[in-house]
C-alpha positions in Angstrom: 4.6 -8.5 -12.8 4.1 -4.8 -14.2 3.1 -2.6 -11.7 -1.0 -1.7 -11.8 -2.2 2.0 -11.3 -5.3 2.0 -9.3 -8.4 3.9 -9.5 -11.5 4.2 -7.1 -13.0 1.6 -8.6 -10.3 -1.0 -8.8 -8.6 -0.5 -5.3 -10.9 -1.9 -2.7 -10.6 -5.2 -5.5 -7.0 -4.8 -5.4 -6.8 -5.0 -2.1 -9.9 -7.1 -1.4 -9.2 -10.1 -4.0 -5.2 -10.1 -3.1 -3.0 -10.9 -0.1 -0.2 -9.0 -0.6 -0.4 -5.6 -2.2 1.9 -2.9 -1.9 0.9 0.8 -2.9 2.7 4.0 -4.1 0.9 6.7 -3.6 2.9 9.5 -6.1 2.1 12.7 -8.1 3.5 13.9 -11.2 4.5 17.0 -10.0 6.5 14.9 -7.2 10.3 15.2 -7.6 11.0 13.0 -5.4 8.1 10.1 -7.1 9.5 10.2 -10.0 13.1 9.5 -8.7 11.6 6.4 -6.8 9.8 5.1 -9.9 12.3 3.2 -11.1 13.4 1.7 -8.2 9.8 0.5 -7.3 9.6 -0.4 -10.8 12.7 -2.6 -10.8 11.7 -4.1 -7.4 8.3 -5.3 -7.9 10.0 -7.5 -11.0 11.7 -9.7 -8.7 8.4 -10.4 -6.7 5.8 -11.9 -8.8 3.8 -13.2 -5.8 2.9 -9.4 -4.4 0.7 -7.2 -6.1 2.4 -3.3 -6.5 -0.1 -0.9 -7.3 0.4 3.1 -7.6 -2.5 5.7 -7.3 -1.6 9.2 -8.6 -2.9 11.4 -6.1 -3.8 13.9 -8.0 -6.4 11.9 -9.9 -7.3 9.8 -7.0 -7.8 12.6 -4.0 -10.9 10.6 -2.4 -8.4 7.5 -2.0 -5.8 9.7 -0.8 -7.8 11.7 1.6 -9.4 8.2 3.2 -5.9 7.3 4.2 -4.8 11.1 5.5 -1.9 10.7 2.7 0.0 14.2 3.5 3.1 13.6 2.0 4.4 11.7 -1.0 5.5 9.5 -2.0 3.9 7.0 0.5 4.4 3.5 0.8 1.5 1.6 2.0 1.7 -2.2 2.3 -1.4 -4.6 2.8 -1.3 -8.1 3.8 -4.6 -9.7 3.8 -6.3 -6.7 3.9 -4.9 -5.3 7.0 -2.4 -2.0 6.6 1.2 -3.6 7.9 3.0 -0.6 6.5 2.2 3.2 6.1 5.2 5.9 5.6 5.8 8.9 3.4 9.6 9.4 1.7 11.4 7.4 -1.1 13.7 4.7 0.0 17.0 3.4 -1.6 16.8 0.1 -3.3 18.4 -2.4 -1.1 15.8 -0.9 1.8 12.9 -1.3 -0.4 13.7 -5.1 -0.8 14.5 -5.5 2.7 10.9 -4.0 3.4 9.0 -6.5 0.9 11.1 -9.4 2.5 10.2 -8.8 6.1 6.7 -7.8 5.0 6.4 -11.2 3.3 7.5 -13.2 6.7 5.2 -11.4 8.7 3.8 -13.6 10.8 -0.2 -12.7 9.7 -2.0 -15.3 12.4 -0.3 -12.3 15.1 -1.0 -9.5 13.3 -4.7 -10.1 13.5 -5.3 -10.9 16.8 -3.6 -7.7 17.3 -6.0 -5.7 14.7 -8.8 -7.6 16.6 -8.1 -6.5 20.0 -7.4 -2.8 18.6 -11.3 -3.1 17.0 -12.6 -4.6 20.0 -10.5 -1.9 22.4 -12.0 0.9 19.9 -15.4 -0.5 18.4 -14.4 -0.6 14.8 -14.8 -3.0 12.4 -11.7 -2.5 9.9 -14.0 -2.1 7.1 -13.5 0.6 4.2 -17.1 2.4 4.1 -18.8 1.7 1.7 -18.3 3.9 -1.7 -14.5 3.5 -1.1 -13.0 1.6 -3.7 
């Protein structure tokens, strides 16, 4: 599947209407973005199951600023609409694949009775506010 940039509008959908997404957040200025490109490019052809989304920070700063994205490029993943994966720096290949492997046998039934009892513990409901997306 070609990989989809994301706007405001379209990324709470992305990540609402999908269970697996995985998003780049690059720049064009970024060195180091445009060196990963390819890779992520290449990657996200071998999974056609998990949505791969970028959003160019520069266009997008609102998005960017909700999730305190400082440096780029930043990986985020997003399995059933809970974050499973959030860190800044370009990553060879083979890692890369590694990462969308393990994030695919994630065990999701555990992962959110964790995200539950972190809401519970801190009174929030996971939701984006609304606006975002």
């Amino acid at each position: 599947m070609a990989v989809v940039e994301l706007d405001k509008a379209g990324f709470e959908a992305a990540i609402r209407d999908n269970d697996f997404v995985i998003v780049d957040f690059w720049a064009p200025w970024c060195g180091p973005c445009r060196s990963f490109a390819p890779v992520y490019d290449k990657v996200s052809a071998d999974f056609a199951e998990v949505i791969f989304a970028k959003v160019n920070t520069e266009d997008e700063q609102e998005i960017a600023t909700y999730f305190q994205i400082r440096s780029i490029p930043t990986l985020m993943i997003f399995r059933e609409q809970i974050v499973i994966y959030a860190q800044a720096g370009a990553m060879p290949e083979a890692r890369f694949r590694d990462l969308v492997s393990n994030a695919q046998s994630l065990d999701m039934a555990e992962e959110k009775r964790k995200v539950a009892a972190r809401q519970a513990a801190d009174g929030n409901d996971g939701a984006l506010p609304s606006g975002h997306g």
